[in-house]
C-alpha positions in Angstrom: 50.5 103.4 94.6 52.8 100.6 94.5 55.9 100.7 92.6 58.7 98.1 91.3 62.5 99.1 90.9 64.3 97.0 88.5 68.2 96.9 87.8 69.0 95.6 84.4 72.5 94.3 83.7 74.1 91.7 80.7 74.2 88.5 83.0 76.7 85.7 83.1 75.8 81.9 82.4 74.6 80.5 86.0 76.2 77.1 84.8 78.6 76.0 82.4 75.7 74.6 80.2 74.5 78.5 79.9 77.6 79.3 78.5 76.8 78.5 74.9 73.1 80.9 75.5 74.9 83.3 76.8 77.5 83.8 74.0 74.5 83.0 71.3 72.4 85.6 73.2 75.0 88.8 73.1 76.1 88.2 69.5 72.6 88.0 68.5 72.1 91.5 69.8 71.8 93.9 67.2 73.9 96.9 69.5 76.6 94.7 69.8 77.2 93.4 66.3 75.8 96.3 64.5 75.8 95.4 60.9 72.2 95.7 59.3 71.7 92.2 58.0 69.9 89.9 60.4 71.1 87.3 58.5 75.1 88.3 58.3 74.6 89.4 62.4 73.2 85.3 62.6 75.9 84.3 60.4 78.7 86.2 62.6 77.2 85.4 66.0 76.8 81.7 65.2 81.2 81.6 64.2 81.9 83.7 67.6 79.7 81.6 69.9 81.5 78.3 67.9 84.9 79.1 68.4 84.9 80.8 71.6 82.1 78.3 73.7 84.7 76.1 74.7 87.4 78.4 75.8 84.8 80.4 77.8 83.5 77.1 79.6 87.4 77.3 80.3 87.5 80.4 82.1 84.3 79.5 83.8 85.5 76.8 85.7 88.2 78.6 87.1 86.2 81.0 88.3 83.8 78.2 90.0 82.0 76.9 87.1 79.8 80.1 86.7 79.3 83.7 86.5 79.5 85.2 90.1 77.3 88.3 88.7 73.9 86.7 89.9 75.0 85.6 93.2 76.2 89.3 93.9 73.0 91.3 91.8 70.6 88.8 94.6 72.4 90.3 97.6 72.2 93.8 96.4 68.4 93.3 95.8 67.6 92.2 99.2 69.9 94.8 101.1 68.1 97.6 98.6 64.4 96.1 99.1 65.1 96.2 102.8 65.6 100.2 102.6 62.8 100.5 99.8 60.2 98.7 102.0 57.5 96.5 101.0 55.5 99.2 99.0 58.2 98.9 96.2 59.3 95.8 94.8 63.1 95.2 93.7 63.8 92.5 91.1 66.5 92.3 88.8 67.0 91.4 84.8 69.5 89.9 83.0 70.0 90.6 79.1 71.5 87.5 77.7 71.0 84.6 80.7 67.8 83.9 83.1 66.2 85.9 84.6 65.0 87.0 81.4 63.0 89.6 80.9 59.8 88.0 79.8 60.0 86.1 83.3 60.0 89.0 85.7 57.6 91.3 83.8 55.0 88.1 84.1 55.7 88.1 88.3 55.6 91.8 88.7 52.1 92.0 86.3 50.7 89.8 88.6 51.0 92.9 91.5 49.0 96.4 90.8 52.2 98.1 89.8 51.7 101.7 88.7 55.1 102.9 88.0 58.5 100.8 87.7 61.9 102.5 87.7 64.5 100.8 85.6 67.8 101.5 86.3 70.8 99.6 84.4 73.8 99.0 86.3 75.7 100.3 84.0 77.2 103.9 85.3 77.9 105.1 81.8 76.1 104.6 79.2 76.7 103.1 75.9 74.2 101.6 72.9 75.7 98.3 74.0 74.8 98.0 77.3 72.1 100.4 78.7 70.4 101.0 75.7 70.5 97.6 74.5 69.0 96.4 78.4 66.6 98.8 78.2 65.3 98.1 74.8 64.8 94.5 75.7 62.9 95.6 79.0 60.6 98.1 77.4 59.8 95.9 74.1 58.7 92.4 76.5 56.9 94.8 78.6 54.5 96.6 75.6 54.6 93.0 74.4 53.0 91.8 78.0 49.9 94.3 77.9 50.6 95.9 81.4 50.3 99.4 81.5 52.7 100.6 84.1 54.6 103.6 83.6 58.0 103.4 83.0 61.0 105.1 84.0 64.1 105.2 82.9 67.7 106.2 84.0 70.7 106.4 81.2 73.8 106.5 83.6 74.9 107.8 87.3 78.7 107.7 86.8 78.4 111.4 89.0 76.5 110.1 91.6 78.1 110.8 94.9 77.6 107.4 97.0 78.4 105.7 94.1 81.8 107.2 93.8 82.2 106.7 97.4 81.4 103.2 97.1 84.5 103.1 94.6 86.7 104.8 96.7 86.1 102.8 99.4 87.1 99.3 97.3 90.7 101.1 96.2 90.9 102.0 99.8 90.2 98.1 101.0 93.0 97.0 98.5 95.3 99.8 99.8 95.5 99.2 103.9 98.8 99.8 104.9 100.6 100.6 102.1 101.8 103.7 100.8 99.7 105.1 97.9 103.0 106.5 95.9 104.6 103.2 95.3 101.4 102.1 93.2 100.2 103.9 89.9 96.4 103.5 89.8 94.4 102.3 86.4 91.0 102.7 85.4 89.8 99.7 83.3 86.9 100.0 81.2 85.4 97.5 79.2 86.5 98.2 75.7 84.2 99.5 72.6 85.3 98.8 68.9 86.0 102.5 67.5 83.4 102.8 64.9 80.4 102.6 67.3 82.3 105.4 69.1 82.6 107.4 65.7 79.0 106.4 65.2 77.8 108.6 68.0 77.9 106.5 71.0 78.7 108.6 73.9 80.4 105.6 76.1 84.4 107.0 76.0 83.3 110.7 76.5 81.5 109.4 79.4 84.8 107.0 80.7 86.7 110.0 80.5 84.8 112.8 82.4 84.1 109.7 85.4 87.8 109.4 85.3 88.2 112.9 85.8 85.4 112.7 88.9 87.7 110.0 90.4 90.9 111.7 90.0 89.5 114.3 92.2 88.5 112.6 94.7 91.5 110.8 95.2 93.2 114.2 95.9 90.1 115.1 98.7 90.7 111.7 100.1 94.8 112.2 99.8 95.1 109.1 98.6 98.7 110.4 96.1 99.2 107.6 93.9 102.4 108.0 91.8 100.3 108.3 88.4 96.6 108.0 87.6 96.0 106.1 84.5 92.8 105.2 82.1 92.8 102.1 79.9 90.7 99.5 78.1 90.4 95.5 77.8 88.3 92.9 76.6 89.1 93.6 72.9 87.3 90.8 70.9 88.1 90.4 67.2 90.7 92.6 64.5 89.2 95.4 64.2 90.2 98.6 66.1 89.0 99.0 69.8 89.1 102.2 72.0 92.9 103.0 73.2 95.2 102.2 75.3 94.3 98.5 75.8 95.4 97.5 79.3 98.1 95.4 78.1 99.8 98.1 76.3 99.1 100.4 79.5 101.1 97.9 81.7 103.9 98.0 79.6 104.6 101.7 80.0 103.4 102.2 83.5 106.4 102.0 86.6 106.5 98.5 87.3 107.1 98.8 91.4 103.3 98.3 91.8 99.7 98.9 89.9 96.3 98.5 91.1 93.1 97.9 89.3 90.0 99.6 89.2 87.3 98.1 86.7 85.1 101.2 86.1 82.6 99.8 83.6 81.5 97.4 85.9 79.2 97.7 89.3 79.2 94.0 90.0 82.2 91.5 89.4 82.0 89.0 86.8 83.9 86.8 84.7 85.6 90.5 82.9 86.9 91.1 86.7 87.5 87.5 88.2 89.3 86.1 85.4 90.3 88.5 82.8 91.6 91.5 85.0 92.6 88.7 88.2 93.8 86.0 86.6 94.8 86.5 82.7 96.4 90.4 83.4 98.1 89.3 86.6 99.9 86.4 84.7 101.1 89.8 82.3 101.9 92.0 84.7 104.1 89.1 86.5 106.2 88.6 82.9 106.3 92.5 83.1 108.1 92.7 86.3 105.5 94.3 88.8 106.0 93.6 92.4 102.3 94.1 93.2 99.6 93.7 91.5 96.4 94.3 92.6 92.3 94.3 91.4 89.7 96.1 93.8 86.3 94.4 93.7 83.5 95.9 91.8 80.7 97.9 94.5 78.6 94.6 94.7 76.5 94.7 97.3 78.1 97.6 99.6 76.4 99.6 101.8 77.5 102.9 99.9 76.1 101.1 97.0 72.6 100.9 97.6 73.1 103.8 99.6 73.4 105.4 95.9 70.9 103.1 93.9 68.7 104.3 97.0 69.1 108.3 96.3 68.7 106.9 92.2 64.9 105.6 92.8 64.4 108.7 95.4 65.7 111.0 92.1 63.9 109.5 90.2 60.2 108.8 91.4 
């Protein structure tokens, strides 16, 4: 029986010309703006991918004139098909920028595929993000005719490996320093508060990882001077999940800080510019000595280590 694994993440424009499809393609999404109008989510998407194309090119080209979340989400696929062997194929789909999902379901129809395993890289899950990937995956795949079966994982946030995998990235940042100078913060990617209040399980999920993490840290005896959770990325008025990293900076000892970002399993725009860039510059006007961002879990052995034990679960 030959199976496919898939790992479904939101994508990042491969070129600055992608920039403008990828901003149309997320606020066209009805789990990200959630209002019930087609017309008024058209309306609204059309006005946020207007005024903010140009400053995302922007950010873009400092980062090398593209998202790096392809380039990394390639290298994890051929370290995990490697392990998996040739009996299982391991692609990959973005939601809002190629490869779509249309594209891959038409290669992997073309193989007698019995059973694929979709797996969002997302470790907890929200209705924006794994929900919404998965949606898109299942609907162009009933769409396509095939008949494979499909299985489905919501989130892995308490997967061993995987926390290992973190561990290991605060521990690279960390060589030869002295863990109680620096106050540690979680960063997740922000979530306006009513699709919290609406049911969506993303911030109970932040918390308990955080909690996970925390404990770890103690096993490993790695003492920072304070463990902190906090939230960036906040688009728009209304009122996002709290603290927002900013106002975490600004009450947090100022000797030294370092960054986790725990939404995110592969780096991207949200990690290379936002927390590297844009929040250094704040923590800088704040008065931190150090100031420091650990890379997502990429491509690391402990990585597909875990997404290995996933599919293994799984099938």
């Amino acid at each position: 029986m030959k199976e496919a694994v898939i790992l479904l993440n939101m994508g990042g424009p491969n070129n600055l010309d992608e920039v403008e499809m990828f901003l149309k393609n997320m606020f066209s999404d009805k789990n990200i703006l959630t209002m019930k109008s087609d017309l008024l989510r058209k309306f609204v998407g059309g006005m946020i991918t207007f005024t903010r194309c140009e400053k995302s090119q922007d950010i873009y080209k400092q980062i090398g004139g593209k998202s790096p979340i392809v380039g990394h989400t390639k290298n994890l696929v051929n370290k995990l098909q490697v392990r998996l062997g040739k009996d299982v194929i391991v692609d990959f789909v973005m939601r809002y920028t190629p490869p779509f999902a249309s594209e891959v379901i038409e290669k992997i129809n073309k193989e007698d595929i019995e059973k694929i395993y979709l797996i969002p890289l997302y470790p907890q899950y929200s209705t924006t993000t794994t929900k919404s990937s998965l949606e898109d995956f299942e609907e162009h795949y009933h769409d396509s005719g095939a008949d494979a079966i499909l299985v489905e994982i919501k989130h892995f946030f308490e997967n061993e490996n995987y926390n290992k995998a973190i561990i290991q990235r605060i521990q690279e940042q960390m060589q030869e320093t002295k863990y109680e100078d620096f106050d540690i913060i979680f960063s997740a990617h922000g979530l306006p508060q009513k699709i919290v209040d609406a049911g969506d399980s993303y911030q109970r999920y932040i918390e308990k990882h955080v909690e996970i993490l925390k404990q770890k840290l103690q096993d490993e005896e790695m003492d920072f001077h304070k463990v902190h959770l906090a939230y960036q990325s906040k688009l728009g008025p209304m009122e996002w999940l709290k603290p927002s990293l900013e106002d975490k900076l600004k009450t947090v000892r100022n000797r030294g800080v370092v960054v986790f970002p725990l939404a995110f399993t592969i780096d991207n725009s949200e990690t290379d510019y936002e927390l590297k860039i844009e929040y250094r510059e704040i923590a800088e006007a704040l008065g931190f000595k150090e100031y420091r961002v650990c890379r997502c879990p990429n491509d690391s052995e402990l990585f597909v280590d875990a997404l290995e034990q996933i599919y293994k679960k799984m099938s």
